[in-house]
C-alpha positions as CSV (number, residue, x, y, z in Angstrom):
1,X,251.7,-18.1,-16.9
2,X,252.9,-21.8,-17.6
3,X,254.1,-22.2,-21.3
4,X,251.9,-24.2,-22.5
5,X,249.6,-23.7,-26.0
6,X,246.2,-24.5,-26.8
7,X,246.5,-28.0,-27.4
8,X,248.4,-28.2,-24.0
9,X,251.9,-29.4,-25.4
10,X,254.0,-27.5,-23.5
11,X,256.5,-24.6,-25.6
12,X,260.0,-25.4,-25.8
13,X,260.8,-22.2,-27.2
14,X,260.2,-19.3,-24.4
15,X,260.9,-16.9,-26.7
16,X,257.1,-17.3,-28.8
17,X,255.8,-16.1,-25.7
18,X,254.8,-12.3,-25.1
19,X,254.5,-11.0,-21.6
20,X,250.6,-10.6,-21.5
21,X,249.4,-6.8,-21.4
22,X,248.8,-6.3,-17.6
23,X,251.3,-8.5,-16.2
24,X,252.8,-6.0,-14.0
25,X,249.1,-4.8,-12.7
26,X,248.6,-8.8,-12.0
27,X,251.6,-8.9,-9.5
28,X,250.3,-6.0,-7.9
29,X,246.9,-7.1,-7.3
30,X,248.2,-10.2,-6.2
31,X,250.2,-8.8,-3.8
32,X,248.0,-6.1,-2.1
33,X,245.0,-9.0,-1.8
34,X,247.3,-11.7,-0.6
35,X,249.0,-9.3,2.0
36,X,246.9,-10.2,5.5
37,X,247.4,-14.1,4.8
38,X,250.8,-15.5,5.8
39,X,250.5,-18.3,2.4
40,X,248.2,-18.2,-0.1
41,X,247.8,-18.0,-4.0
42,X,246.2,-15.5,-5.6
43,X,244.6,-16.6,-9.4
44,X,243.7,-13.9,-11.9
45,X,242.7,-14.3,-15.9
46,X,243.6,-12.2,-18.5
47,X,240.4,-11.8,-20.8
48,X,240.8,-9.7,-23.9
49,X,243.1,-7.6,-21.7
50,X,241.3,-7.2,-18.8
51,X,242.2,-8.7,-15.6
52,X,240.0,-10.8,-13.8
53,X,240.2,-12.1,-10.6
54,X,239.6,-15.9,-9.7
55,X,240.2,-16.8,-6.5
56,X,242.1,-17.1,-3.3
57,X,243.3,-20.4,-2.4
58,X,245.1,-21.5,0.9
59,X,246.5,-24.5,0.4
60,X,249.2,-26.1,-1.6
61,X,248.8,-28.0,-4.5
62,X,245.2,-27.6,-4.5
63,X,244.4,-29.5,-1.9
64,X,245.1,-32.4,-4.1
65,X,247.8,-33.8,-2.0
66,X,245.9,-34.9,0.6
67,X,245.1,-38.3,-1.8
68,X,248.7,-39.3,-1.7
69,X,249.1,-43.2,-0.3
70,X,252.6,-42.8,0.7
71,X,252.5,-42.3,4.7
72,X,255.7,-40.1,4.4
73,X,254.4,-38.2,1.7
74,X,251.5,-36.9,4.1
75,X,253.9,-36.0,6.7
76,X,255.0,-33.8,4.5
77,X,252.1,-31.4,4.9
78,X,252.3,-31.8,9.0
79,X,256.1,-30.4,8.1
80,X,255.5,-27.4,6.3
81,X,252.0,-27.0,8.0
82,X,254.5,-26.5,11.8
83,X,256.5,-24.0,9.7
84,X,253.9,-22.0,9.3
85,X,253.4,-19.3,11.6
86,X,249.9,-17.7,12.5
87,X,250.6,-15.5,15.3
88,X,250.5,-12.5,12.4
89,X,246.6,-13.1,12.2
């Protein structure tokens, strides 16, 4: 849903974009499959107007965080990681 084009230069004018056919049915799905889990993201496609699920992923920014230098930076994740709370599972 990020408004970008095809050529990956990101839209200035929000108004081009349509909501995508499905969008409410995305939210839903999302919803009802991320329920159990206390965070995680949900990824769908929209392929010639049918929705198609990608994956589940539970953690933020990809994972991709994990490669930061910056000793503070990495803290970070032990932050938000103690505000998470897993006596729901």
């Amino acid at each position: 849903m990020l408004p970008y084009g095809l050529d990956y230069k990101y839209i200035t004018d929000a108004s081009i974009l349509t909501k995508p056919i499905g969008y409410e049915k995305l939210f839903f799905y999302a919803e009802k499959l991320s329920k159990p889990f206390p965070f995680v993201r949900a990824d769908f496609y929209l392929n010639d107007n049918n929705i198609l699920f990608g994956e589940l992923t539970f953690t933020p920014a990809a994972g991709l965080d994990i490669e930061l230098n910056n000793k503070e930076i990495r803290n970070v994740d032990i932050i938000i990681g103690n505000l998470l709370n897993l006596n729901r599972i």
